[in-house]
N, CA, C and O atoms as CSV, one atom per row, in Angstrom:
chain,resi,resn,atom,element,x,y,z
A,1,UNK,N,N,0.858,-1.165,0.000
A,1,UNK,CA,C,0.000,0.000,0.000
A,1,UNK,C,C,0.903,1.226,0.000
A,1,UNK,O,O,1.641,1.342,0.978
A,2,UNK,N,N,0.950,2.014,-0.800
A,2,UNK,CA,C,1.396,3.115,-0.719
A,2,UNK,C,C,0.770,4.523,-0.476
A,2,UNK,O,O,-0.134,4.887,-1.229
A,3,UNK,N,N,1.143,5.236,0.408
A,3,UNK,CA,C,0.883,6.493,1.159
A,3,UNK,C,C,1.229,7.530,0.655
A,3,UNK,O,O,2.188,7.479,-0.116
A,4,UNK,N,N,0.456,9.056,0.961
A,4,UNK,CA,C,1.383,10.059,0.889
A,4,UNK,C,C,0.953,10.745,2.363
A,4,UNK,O,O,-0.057,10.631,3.058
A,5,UNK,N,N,2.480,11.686,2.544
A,5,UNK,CA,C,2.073,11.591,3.877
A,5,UNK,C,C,3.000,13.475,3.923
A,5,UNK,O,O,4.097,13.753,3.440
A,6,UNK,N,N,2.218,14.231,4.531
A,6,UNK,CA,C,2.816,15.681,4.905
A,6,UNK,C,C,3.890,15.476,4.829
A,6,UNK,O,O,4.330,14.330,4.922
A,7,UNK,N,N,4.640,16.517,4.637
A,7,UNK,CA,C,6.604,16.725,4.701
A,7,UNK,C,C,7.046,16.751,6.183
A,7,UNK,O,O,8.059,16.180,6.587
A,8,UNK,N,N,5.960,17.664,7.173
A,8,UNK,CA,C,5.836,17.533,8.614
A,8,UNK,C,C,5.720,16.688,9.162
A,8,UNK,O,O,6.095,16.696,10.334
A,9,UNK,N,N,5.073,15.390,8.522
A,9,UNK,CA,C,4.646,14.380,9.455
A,9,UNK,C,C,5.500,13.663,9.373
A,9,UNK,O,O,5.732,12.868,10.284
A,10,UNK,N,N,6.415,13.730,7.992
A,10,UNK,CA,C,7.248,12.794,7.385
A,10,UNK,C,C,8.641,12.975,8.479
A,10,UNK,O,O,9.276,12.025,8.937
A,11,UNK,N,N,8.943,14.571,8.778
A,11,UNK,CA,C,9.865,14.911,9.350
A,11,UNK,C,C,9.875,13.957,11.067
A,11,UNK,O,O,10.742,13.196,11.495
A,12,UNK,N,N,8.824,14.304,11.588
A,12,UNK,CA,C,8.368,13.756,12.953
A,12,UNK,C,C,8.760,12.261,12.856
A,12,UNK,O,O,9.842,11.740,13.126
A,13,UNK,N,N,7.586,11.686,12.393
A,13,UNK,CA,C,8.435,10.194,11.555
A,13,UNK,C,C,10.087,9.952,11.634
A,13,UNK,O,O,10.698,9.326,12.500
A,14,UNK,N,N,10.482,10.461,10.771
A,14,UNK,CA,C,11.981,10.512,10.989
A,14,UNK,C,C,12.566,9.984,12.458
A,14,UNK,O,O,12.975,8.924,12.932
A,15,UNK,N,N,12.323,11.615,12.976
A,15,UNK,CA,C,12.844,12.090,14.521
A,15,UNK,C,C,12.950,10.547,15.359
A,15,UNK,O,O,13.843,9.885,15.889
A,16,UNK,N,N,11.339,10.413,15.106
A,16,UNK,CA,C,11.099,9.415,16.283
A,16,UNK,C,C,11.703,8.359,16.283
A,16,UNK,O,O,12.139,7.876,17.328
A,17,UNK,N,N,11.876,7.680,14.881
A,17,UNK,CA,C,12.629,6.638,14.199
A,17,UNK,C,C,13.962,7.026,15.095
A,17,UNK,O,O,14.444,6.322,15.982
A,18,UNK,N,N,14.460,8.361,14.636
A,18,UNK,CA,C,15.750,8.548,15.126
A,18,UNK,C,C,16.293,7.718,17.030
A,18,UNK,O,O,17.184,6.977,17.444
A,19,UNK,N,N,15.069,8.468,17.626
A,19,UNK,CA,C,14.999,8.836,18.973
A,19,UNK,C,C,14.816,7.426,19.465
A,19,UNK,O,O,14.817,6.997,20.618
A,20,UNK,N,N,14.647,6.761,18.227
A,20,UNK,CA,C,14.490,5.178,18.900
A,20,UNK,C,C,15.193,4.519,18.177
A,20,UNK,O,O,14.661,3.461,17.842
A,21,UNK,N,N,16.271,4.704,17.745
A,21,UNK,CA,C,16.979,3.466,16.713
A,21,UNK,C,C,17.540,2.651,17.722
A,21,UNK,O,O,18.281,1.826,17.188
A,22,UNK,N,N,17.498,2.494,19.250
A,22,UNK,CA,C,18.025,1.103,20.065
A,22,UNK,C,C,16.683,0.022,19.390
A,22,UNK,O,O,16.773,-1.133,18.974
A,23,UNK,N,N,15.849,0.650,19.457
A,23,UNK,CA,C,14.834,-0.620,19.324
A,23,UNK,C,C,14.508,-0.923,17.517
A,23,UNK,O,O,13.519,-1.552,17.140
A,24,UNK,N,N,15.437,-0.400,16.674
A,24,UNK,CA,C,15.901,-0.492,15.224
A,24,UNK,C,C,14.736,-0.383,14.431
A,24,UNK,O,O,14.809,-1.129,13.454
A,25,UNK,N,N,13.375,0.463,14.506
A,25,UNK,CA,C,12.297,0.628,14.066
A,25,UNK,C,C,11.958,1.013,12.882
A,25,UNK,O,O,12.685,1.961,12.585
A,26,UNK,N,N,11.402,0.829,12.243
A,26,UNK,CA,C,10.907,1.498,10.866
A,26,UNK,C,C,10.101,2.719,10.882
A,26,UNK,O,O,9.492,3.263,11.803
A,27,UNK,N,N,10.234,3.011,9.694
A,27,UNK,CA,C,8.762,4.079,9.740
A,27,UNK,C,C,7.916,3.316,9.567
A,27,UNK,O,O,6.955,3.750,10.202
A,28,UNK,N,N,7.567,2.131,8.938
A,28,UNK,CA,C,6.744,1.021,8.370
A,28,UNK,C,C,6.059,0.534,9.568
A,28,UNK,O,O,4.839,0.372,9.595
A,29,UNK,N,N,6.856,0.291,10.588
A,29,UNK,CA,C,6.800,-0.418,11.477
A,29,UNK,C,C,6.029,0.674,12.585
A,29,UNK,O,O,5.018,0.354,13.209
A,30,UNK,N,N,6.626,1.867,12.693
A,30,UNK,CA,C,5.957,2.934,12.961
A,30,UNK,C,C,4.628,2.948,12.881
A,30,UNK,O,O,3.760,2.683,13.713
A,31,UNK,N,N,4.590,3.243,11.929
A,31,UNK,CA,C,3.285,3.622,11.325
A,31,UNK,C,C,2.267,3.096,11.778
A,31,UNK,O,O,1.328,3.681,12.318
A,32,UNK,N,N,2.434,1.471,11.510
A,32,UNK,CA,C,1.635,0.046,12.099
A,32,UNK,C,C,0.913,0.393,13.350
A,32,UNK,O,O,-0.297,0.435,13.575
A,33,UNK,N,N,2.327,0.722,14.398
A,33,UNK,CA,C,1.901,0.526,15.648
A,33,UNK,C,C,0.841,1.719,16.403
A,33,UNK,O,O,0.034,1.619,17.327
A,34,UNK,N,N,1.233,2.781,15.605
A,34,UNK,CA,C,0.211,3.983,15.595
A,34,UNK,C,C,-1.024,3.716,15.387
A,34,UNK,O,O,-1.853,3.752,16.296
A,35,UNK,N,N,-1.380,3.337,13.865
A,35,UNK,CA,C,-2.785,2.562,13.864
A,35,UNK,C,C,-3.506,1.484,14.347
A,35,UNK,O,O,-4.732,1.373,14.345
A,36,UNK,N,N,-2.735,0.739,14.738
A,36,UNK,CA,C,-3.182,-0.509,15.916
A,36,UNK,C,C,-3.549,-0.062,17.286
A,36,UNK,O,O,-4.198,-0.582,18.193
A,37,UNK,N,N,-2.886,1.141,17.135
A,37,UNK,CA,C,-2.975,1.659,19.124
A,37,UNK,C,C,-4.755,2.266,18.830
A,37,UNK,O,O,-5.694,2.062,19.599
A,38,UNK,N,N,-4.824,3.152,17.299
A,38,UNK,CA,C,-5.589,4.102,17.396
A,38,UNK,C,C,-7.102,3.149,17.269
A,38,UNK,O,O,-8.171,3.290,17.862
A,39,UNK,N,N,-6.704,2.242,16.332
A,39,UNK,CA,C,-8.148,1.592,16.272
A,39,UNK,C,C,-8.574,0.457,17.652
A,39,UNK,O,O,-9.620,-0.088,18.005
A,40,UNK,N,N,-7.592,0.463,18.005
A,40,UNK,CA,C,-7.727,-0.320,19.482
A,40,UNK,C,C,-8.274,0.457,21.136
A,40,UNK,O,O,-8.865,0.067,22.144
A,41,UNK,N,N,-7.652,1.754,20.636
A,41,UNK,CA,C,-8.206,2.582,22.061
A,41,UNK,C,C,-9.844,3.422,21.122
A,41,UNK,O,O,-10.468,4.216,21.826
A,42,UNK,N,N,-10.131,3.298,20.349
A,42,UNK,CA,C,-11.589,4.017,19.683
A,42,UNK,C,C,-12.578,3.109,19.830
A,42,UNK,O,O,-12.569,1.913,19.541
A,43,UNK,N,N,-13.378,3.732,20.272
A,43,UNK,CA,C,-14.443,3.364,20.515
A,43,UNK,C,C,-15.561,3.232,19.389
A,43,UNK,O,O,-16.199,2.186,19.272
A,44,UNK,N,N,-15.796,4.453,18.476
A,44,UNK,CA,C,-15.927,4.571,16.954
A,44,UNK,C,C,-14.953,5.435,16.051
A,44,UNK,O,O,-14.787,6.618,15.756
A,45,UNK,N,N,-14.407,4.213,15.778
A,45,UNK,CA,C,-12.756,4.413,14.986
A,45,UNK,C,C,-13.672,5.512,13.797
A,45,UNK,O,O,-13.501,6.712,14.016
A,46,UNK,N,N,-14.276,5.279,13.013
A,46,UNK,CA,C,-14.968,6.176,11.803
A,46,UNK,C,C,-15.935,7.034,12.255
A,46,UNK,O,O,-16.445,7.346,11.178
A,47,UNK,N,N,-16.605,7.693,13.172
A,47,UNK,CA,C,-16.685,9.111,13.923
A,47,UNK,C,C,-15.705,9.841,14.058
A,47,UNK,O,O,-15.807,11.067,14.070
A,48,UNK,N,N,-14.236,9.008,14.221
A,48,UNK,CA,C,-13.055,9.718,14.919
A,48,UNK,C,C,-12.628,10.147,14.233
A,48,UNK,O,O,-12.526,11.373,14.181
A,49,UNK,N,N,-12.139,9.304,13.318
A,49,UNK,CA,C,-11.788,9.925,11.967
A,49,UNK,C,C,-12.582,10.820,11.236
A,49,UNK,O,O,-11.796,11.603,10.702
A,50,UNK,N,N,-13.706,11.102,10.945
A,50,UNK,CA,C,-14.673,12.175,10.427
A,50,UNK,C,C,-14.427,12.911,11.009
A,50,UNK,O,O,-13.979,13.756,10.233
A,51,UNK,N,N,-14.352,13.473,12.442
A,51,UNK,CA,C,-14.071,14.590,13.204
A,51,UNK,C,C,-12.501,15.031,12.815
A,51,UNK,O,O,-12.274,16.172,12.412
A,52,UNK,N,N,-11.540,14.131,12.951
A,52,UNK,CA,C,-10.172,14.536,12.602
A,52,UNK,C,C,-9.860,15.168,11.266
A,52,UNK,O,O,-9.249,16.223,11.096
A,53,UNK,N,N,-10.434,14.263,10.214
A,53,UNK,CA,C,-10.438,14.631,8.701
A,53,UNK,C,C,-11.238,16.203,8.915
A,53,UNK,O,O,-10.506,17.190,8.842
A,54,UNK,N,N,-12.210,16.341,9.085
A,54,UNK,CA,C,-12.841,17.855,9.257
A,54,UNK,C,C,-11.832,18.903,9.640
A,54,UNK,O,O,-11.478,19.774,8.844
A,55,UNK,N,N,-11.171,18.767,11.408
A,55,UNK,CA,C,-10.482,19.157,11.601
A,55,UNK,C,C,-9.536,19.672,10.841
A,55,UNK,O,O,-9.475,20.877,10.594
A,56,UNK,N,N,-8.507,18.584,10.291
A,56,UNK,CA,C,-7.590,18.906,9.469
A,56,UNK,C,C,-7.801,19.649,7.958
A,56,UNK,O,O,-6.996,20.348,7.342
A,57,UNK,N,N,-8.986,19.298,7.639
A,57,UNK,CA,C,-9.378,20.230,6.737
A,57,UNK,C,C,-9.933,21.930,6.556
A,57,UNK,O,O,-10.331,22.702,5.684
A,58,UNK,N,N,-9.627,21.876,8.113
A,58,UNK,CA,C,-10.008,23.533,8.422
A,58,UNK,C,C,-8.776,24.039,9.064
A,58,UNK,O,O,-8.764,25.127,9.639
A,59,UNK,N,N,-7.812,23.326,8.985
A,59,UNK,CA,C,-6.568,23.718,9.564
A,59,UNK,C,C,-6.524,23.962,10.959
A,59,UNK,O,O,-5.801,24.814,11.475
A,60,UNK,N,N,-7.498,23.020,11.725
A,60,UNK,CA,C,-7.211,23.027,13.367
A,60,UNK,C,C,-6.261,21.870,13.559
A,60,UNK,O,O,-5.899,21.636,14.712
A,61,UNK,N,N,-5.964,21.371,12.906
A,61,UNK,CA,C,-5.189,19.808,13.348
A,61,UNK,C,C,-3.794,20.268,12.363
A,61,UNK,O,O,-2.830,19.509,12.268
């Protein structure tokens, strides 16, 4: 599956990768664990996202 993903987010990404290379992580791998956390702690994963997507589309996020 291929993504596109902000230059900002891409940067953060990076960092964190950086800030953790003892535990030799991917962004791939990253990424994963982000969305596993997010659809696992939601309660309605697609409300959440509708609210976020909005958000970000008005430039509050």
């Amino acid at each position: 599956m291929g993504i596109s993903i902000d230059r900002d987010v891409a940067e953060n990404l990076d960092n964190v990768v950086e800030v953790l290379k003892d535990l030799k992580i991917s962004k791939s791998e990253l990424i994963e664990t982000i969305l596993v956390a997010y659809f696992k702690v939601q309660a309605n994963p697609i409300g959440k996202a509708r609210e976020l997507i909005t958000l970000r589309r008005q430039g509050k996020l």
